[in-house]
Backbone and ligand atoms as CSV (ligand in chain L), in Angstrom:
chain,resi,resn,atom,element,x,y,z
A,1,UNK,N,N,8.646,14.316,3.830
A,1,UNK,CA,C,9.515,14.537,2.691
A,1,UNK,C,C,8.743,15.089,1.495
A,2,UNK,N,N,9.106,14.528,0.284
A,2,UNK,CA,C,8.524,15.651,-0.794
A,2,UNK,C,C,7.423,14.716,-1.102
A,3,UNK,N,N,6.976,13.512,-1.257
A,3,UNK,CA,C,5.568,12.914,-1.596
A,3,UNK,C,C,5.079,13.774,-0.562
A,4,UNK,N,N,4.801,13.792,1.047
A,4,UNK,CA,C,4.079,14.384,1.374
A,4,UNK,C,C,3.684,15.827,1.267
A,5,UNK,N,N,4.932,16.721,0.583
A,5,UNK,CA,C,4.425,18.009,0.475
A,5,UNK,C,C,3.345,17.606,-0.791
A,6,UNK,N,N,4.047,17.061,-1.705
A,6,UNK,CA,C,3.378,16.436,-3.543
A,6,UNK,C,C,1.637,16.426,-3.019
A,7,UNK,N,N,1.310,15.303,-2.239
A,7,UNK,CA,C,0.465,14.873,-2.299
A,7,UNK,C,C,-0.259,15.857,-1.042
A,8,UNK,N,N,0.062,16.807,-0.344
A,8,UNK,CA,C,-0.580,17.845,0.800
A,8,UNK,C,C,-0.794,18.922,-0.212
A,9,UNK,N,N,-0.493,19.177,-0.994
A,9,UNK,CA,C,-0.243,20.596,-2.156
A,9,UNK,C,C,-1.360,20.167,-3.077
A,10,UNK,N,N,-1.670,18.911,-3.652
A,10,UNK,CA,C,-2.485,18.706,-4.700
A,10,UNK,C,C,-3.916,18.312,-4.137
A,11,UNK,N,N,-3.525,17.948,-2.665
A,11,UNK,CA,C,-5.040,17.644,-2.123
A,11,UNK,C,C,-5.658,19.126,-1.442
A,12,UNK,N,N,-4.941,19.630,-1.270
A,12,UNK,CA,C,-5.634,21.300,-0.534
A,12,UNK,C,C,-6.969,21.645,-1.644
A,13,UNK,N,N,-6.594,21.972,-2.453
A,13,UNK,CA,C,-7.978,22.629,-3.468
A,13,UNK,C,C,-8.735,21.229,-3.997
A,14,UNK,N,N,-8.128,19.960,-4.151
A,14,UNK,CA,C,-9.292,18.549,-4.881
A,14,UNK,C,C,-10.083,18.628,-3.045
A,15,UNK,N,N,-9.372,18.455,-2.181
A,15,UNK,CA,C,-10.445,18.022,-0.767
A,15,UNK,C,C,-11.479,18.970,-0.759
A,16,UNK,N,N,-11.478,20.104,-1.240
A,16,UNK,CA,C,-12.176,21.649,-0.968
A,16,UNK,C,C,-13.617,20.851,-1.722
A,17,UNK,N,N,-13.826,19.793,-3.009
A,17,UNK,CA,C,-14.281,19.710,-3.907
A,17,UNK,C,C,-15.003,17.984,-3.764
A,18,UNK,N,N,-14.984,17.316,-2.638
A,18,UNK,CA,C,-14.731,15.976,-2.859
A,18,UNK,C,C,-15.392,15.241,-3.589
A,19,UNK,N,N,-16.839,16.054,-3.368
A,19,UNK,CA,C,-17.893,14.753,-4.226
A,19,UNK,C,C,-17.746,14.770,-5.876
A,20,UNK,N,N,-17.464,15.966,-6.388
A,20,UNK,CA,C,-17.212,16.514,-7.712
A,20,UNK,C,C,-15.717,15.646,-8.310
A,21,UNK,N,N,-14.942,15.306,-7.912
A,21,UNK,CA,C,-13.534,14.421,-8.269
A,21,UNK,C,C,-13.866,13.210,-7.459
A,22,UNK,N,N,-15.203,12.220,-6.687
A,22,UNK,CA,C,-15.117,11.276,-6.649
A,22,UNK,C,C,-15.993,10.563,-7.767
A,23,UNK,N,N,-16.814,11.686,-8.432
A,23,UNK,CA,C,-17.397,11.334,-9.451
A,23,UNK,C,C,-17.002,11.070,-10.207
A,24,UNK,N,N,-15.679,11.900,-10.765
A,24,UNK,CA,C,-15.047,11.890,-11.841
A,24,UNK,C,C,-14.449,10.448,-11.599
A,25,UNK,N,N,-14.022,10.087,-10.378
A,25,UNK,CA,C,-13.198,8.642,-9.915
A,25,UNK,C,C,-14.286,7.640,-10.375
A,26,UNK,N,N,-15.123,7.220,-9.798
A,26,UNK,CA,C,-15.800,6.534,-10.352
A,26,UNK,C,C,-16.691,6.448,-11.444
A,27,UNK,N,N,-16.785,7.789,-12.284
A,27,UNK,CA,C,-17.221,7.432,-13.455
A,27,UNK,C,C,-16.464,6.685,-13.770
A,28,UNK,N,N,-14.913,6.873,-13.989
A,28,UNK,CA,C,-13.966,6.120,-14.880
A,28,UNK,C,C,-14.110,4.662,-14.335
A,29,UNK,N,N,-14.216,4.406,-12.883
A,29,UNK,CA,C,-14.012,3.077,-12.361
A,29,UNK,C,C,-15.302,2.282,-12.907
A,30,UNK,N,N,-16.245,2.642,-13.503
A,30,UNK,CA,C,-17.252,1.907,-13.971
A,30,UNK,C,C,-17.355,1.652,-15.051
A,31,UNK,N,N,-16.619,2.612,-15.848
A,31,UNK,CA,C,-16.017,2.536,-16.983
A,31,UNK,C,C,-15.138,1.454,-17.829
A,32,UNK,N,N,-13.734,1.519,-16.522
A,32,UNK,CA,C,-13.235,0.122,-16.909
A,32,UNK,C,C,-13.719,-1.041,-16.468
A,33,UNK,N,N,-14.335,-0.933,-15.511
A,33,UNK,CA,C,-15.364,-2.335,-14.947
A,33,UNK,C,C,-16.577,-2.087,-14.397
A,34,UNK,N,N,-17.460,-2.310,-15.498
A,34,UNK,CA,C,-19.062,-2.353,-15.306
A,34,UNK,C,C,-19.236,-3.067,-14.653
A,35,UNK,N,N,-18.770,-4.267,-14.171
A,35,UNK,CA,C,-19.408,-5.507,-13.481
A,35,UNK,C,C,-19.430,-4.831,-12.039
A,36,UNK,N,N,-18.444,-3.463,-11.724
A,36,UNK,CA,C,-18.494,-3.530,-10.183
A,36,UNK,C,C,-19.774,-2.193,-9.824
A,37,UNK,N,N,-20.304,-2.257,-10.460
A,37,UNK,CA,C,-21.827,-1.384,-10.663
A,37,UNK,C,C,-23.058,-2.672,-9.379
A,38,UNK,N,N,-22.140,-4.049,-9.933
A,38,UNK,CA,C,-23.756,-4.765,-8.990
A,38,UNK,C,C,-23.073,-5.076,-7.791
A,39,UNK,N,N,-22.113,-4.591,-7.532
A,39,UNK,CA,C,-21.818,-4.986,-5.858
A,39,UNK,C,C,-22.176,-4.009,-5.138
A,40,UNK,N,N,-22.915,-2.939,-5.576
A,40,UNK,CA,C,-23.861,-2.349,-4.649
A,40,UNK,C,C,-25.459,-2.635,-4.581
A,41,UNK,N,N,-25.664,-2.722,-3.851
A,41,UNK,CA,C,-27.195,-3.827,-3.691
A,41,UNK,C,C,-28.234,-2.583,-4.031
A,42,UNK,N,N,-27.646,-1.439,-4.099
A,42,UNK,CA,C,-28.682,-0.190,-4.762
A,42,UNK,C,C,-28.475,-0.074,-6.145
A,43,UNK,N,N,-27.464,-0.878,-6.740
A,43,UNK,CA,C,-27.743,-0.373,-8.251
A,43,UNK,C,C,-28.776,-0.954,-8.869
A,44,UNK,N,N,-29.442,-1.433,-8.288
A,44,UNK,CA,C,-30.586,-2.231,-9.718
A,44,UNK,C,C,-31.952,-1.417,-9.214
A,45,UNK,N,N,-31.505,-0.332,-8.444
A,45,UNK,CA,C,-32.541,0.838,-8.352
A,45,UNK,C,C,-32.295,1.689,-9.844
A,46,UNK,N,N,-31.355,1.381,-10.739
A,46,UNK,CA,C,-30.640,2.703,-11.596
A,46,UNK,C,C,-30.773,2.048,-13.005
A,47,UNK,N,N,-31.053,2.820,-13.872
A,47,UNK,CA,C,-30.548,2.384,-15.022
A,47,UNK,C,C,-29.021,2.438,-15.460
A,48,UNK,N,N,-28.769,3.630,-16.120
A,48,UNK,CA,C,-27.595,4.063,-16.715
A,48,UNK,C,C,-26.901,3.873,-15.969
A,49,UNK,N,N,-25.250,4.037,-16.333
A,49,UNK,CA,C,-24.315,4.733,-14.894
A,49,UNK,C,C,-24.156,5.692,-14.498
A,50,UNK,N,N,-24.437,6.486,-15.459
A,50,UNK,CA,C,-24.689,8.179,-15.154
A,50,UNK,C,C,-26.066,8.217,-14.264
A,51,UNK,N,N,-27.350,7.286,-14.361
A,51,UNK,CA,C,-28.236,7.988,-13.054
A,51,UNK,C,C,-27.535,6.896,-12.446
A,52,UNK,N,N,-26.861,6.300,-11.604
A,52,UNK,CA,C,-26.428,5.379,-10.377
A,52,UNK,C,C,-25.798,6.343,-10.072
A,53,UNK,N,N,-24.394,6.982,-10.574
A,53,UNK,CA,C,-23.569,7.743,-10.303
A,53,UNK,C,C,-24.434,9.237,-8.969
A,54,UNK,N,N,-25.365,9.483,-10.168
A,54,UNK,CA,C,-26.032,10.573,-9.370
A,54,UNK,C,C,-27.631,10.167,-8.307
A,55,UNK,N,N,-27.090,9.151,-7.888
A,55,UNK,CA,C,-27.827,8.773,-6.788
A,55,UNK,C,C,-27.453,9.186,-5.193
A,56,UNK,N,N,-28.528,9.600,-4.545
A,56,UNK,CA,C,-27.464,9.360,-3.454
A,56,UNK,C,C,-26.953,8.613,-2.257
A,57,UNK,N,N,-27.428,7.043,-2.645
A,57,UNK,CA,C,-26.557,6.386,-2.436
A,57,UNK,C,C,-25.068,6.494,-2.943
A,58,UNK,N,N,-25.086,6.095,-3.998
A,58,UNK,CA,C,-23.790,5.900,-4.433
A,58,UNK,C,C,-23.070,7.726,-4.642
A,59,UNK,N,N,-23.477,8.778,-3.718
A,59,UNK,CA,C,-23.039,9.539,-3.928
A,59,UNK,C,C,-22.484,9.441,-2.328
A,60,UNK,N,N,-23.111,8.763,-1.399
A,60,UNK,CA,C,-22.826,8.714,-0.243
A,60,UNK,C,C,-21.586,7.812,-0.199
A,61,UNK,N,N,-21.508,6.288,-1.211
A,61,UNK,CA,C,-20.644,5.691,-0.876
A,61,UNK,C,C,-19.188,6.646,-1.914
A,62,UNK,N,N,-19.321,7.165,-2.714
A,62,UNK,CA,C,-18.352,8.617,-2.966
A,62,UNK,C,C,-17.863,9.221,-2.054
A,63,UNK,N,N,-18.718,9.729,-1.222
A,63,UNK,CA,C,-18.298,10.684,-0.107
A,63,UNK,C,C,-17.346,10.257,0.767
A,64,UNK,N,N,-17.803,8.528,0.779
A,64,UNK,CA,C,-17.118,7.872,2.224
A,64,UNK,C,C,-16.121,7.670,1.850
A,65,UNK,N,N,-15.698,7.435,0.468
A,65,UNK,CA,C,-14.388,6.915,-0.265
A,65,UNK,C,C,-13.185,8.088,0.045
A,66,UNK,N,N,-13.985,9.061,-0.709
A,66,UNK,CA,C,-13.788,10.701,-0.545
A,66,UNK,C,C,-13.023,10.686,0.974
A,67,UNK,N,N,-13.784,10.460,1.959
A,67,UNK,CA,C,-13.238,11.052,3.144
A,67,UNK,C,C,-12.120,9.832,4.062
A,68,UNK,N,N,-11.978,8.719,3.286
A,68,UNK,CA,C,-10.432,7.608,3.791
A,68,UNK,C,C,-9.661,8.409,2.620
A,69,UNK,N,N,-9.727,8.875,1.796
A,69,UNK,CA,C,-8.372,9.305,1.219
A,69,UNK,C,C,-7.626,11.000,2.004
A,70,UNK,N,N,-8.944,11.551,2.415
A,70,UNK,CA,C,-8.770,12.373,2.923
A,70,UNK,C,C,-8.021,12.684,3.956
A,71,UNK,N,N,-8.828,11.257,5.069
A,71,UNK,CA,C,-7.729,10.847,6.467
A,71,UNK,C,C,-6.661,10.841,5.929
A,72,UNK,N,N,-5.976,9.283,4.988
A,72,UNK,CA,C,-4.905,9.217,4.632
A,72,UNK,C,C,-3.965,10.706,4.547
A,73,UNK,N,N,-4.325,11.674,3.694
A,73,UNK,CA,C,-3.349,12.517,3.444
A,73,UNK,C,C,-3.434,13.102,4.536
A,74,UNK,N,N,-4.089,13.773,5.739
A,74,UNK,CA,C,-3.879,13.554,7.213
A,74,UNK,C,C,-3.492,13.022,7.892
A,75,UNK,N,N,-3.092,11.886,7.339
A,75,UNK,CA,C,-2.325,11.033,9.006
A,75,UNK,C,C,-0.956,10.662,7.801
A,76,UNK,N,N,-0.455,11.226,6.609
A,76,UNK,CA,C,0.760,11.138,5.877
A,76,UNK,C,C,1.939,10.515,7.056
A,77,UNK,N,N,1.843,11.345,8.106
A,77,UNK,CA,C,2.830,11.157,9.070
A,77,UNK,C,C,2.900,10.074,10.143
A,78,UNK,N,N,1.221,8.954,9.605
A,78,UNK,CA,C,1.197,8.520,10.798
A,78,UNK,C,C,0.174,7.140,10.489
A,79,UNK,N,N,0.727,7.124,8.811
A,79,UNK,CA,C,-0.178,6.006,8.270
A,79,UNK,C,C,-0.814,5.172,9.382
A,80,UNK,N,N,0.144,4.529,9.738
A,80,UNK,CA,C,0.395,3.153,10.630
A,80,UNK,C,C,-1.173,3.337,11.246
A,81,UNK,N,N,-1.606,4.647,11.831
A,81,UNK,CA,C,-2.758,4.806,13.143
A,81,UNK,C,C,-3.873,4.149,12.053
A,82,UNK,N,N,-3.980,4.427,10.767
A,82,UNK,CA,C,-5.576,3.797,10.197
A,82,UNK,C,C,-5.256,2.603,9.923
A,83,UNK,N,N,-4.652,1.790,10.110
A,83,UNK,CA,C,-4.265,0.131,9.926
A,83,UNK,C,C,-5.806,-0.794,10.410
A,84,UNK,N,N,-6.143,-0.016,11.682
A,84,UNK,CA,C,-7.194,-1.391,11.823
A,84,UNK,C,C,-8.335,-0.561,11.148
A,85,UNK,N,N,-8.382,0.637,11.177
A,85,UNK,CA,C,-9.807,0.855,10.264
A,85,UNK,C,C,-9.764,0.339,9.064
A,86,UNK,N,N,-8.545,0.426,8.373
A,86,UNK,CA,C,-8.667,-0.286,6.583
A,86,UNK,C,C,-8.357,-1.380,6.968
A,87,UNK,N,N,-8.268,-2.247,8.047
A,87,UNK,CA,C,-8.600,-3.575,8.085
A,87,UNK,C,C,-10.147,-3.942,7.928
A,88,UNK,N,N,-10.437,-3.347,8.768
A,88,UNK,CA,C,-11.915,-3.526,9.037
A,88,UNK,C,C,-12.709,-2.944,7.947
A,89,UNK,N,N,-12.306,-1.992,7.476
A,89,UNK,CA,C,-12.799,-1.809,6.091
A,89,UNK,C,C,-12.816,-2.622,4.826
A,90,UNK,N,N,-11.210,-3.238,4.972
A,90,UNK,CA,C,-11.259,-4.602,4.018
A,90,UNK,C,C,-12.132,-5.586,4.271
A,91,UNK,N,N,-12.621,-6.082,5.365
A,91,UNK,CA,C,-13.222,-7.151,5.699
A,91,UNK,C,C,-14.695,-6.790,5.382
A,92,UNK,N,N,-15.002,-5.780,4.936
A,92,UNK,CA,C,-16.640,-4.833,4.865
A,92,UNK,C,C,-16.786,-5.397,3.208
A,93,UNK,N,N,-15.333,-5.081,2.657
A,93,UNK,CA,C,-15.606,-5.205,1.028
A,93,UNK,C,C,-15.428,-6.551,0.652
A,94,UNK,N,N,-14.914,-7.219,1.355
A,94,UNK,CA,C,-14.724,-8.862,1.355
A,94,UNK,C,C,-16.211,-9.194,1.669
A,95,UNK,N,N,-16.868,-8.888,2.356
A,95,UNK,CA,C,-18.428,-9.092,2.996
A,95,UNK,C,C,-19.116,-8.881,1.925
A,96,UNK,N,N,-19.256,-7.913,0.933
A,96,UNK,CA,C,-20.017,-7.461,-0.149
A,96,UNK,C,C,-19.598,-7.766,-1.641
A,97,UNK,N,N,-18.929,-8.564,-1.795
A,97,UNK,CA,C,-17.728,-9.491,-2.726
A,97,UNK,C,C,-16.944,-8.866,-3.742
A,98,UNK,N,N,-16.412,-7.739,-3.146
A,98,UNK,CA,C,-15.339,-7.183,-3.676
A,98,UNK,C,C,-14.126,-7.555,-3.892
A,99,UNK,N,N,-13.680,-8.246,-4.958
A,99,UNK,CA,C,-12.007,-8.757,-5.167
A,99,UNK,C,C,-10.823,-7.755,-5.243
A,100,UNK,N,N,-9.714,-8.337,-4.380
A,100,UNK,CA,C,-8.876,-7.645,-3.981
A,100,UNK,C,C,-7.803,-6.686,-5.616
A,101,UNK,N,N,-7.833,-7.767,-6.499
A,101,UNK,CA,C,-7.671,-7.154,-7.724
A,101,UNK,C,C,-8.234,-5.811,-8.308
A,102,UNK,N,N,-9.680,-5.523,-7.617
A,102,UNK,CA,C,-10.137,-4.789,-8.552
A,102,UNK,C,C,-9.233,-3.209,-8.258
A,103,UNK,N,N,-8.984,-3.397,-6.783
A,103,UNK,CA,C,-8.371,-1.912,-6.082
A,103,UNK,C,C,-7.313,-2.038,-6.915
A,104,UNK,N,N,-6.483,-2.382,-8.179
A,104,UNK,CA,C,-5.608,-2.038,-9.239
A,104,UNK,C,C,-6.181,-1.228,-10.235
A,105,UNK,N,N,-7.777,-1.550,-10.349
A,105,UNK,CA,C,-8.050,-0.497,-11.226
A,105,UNK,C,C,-8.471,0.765,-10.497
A,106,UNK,N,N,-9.238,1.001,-9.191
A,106,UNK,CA,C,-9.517,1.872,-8.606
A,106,UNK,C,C,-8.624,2.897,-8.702
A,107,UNK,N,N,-7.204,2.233,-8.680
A,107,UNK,CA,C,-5.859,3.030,-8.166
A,107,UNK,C,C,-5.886,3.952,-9.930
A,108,UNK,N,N,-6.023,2.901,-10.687
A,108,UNK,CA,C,-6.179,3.562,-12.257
A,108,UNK,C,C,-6.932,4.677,-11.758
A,109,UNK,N,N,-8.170,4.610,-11.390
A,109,UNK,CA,C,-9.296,5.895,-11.773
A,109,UNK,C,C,-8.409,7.379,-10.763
A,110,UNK,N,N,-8.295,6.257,-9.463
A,110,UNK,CA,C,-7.766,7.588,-8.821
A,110,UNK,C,C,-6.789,8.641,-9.597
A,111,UNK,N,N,-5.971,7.927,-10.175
A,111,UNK,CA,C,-5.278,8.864,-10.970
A,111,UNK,C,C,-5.430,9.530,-11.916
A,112,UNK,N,N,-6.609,8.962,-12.472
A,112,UNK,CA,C,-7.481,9.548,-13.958
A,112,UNK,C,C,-7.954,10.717,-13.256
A,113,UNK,N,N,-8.447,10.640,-11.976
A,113,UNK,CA,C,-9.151,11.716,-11.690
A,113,UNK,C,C,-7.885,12.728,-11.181
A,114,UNK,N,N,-6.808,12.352,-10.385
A,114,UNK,CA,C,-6.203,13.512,-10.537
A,114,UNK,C,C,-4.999,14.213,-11.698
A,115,UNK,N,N,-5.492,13.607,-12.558
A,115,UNK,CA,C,-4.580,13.963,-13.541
A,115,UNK,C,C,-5.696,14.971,-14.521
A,116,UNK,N,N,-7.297,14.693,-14.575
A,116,UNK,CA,C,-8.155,15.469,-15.324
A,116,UNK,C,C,-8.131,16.948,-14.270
A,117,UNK,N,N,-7.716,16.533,-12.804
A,117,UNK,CA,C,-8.293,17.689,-11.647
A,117,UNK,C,C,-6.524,18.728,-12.042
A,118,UNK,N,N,-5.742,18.344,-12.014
A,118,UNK,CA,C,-4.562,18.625,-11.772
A,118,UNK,C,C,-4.211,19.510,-13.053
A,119,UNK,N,N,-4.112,18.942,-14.005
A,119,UNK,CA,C,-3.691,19.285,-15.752
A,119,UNK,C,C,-2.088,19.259,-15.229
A,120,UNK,N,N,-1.218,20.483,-15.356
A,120,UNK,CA,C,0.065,20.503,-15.947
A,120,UNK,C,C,0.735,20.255,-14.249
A,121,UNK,N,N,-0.109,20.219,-13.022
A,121,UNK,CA,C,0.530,19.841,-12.104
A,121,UNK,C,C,0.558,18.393,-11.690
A,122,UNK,N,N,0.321,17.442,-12.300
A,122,UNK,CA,C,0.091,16.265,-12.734
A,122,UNK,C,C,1.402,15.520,-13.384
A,123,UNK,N,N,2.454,15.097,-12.394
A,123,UNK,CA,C,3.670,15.455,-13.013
A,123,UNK,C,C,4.118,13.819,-12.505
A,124,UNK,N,N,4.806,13.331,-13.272
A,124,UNK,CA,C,5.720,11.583,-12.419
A,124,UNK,C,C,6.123,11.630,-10.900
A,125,UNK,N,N,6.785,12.574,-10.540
A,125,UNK,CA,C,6.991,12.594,-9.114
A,125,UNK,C,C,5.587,12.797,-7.904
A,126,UNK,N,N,4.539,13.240,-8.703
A,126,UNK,CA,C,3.344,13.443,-7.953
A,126,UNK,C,C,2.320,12.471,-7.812
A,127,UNK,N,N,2.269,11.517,-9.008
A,127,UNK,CA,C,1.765,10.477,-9.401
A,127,UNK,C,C,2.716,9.396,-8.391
A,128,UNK,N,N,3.690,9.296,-9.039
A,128,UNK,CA,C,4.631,8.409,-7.744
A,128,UNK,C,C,3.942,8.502,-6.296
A,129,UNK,N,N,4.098,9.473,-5.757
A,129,UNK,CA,C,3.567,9.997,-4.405
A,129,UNK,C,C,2.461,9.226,-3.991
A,130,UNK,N,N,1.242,9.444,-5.348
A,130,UNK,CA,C,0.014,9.226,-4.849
A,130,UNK,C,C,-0.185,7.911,-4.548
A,131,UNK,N,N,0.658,7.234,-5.770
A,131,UNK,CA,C,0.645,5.701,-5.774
A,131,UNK,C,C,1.070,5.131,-4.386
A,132,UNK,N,N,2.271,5.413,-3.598
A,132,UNK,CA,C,2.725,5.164,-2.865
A,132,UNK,C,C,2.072,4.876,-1.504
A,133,UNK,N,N,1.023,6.253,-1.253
A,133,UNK,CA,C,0.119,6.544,-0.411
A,133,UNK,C,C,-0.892,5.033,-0.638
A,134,UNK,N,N,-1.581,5.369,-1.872
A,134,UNK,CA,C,-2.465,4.254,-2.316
A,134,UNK,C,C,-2.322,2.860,-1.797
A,135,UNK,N,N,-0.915,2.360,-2.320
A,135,UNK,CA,C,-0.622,1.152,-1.670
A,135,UNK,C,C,-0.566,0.837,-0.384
A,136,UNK,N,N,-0.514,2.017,0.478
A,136,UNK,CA,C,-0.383,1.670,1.982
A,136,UNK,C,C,-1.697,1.258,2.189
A,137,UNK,N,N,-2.497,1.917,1.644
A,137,UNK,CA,C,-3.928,1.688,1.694
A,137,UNK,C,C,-4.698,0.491,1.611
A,138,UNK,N,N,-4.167,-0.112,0.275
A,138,UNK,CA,C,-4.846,-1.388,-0.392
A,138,UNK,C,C,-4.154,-2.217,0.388
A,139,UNK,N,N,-2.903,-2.579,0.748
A,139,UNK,CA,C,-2.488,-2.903,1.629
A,139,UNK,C,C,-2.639,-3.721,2.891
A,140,UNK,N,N,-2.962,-2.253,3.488
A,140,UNK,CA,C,-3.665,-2.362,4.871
A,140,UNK,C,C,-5.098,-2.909,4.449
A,141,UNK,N,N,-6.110,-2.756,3.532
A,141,UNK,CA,C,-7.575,-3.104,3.543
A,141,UNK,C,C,-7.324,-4.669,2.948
A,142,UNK,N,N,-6.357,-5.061,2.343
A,142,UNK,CA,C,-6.218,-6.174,1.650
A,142,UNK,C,C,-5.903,-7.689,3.010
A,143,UNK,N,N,-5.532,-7.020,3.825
A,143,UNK,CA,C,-5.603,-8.045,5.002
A,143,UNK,C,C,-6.991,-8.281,5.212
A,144,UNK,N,N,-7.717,-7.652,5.009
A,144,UNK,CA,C,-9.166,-7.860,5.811
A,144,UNK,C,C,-9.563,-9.743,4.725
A,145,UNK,N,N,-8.937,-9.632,3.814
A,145,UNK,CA,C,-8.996,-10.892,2.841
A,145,UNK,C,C,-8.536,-11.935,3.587
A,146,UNK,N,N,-7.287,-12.011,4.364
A,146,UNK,CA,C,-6.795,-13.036,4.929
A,146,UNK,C,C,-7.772,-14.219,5.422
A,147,UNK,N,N,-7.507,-15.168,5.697
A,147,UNK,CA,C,-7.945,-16.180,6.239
A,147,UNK,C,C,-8.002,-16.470,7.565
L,1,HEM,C1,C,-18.954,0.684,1.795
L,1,HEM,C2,C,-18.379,-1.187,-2.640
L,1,HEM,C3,C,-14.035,0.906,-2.969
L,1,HEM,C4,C,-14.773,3.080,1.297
L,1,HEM,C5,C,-19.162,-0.022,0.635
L,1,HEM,C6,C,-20.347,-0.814,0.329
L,1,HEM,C7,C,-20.186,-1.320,-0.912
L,1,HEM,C8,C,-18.901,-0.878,-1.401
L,1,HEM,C9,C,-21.151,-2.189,-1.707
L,1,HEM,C10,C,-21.556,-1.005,1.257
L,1,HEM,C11,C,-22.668,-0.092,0.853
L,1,HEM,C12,C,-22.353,1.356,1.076
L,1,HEM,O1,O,-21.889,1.739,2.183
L,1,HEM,O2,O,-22.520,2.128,0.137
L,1,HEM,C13,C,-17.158,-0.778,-3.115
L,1,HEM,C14,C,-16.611,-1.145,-4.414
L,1,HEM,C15,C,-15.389,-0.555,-4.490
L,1,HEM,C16,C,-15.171,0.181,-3.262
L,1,HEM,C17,C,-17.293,-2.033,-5.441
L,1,HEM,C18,C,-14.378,-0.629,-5.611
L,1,HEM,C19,C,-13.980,-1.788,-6.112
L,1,HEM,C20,C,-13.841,1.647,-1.817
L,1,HEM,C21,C,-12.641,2.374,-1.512
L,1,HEM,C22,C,-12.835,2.983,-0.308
L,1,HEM,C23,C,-14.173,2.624,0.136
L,1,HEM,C24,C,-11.400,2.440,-2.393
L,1,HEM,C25,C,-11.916,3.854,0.479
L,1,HEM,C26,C,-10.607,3.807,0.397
L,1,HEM,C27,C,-15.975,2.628,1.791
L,1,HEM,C28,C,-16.508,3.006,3.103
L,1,HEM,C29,C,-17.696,2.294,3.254
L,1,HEM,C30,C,-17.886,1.515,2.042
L,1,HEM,C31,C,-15.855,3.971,4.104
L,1,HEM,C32,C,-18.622,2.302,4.470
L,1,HEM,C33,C,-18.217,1.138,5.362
L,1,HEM,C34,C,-19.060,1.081,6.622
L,1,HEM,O3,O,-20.287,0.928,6.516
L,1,HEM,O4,O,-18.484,1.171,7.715
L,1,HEM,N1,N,-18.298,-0.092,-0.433
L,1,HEM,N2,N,-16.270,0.031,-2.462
L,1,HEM,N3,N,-14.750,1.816,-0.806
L,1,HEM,N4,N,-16.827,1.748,1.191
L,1,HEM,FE1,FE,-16.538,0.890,-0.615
């Protein structure tokens, strides 16, 4: 339907680009929460957030972020198939003590970043879309929390 054209139309030229708009994602995500700078066991290699950012570790864990949103808008038609990977992915960030709350702000940055990538195509019905996608996501990784 039309989220998936929304969100297949706005990812064609950001996917072309990934590491460059996951930067932009997590600059902001460190932004609103510095604290999630030490749940990577490489940041106390870094000073600033700007050199962590441009590490490449944390350019690698960018990339990887980069490439589940990527699937996602690839399998639009077929969410359901990445269910046990973002299970198992949840249970990775549960392992490294990531709270399930924080993916509310993530979802913030994601959109910061496509709303700085986007400008005037950056519109409520596209944002809707993305959100929508998003939640299937957090979702599915948010079981990995269960008990
Ligand atoms: C791995 C932290 C959000 C995808 C990791 C690791 C850490 C981490 C510490 C292990 C070290 C590494 O591989 O770099 C966080 C934090 C997040 C966050 C603090 C935000 C609160 C996400 C999101 C996604 C994601 C939103 C994708 C939707 C991955 C992937 C791996 C990973 C694919 C590799 C897992 C593996 O080794 O199989 N993350 N992450 N992360 N993260 Fe995240």
């Amino acid at each position: 339907g039309k989220d998936k054209e929304l969100i297949r139309g706005s990812w064609e030229s950001l996917g072309k680009n990934k590491v460059p708009h996951g930067v932009i994602m997590f600059s902001r995500l460190f932004e609103l929460d510095p604290a999630l700078l030490s749940l990577f066991h490489y940041s106390s290699n870094c000073g600033s957030t700007q050199d962590c950012l441009s590490s490449p570790e944390f350019l690698e864990h960018v990339t990887k972020v980069m490439l589940v949103i990527d699937a996602a808008v690839s399998h639009l038609d077929d969410l359901h198939s990445l269910e046990d990977f973002l299970f198992n992915l949840g249970k990775k960030h549960q392992a490294v003590g990531v709270n399930t709350q924080s993916f509310t702000v993530v979802g913030e940055s994601l959109l910061y970043m496509l709303q700085c990538s986007l400008g005037q195509d950056y519109t409520a019905p596209l944002r809707q879309a993305w959100l929508n996608m998003y939640s299937f996501v957090v979702a599915a990784m948010s079981r990995g929390w269960a008990k």
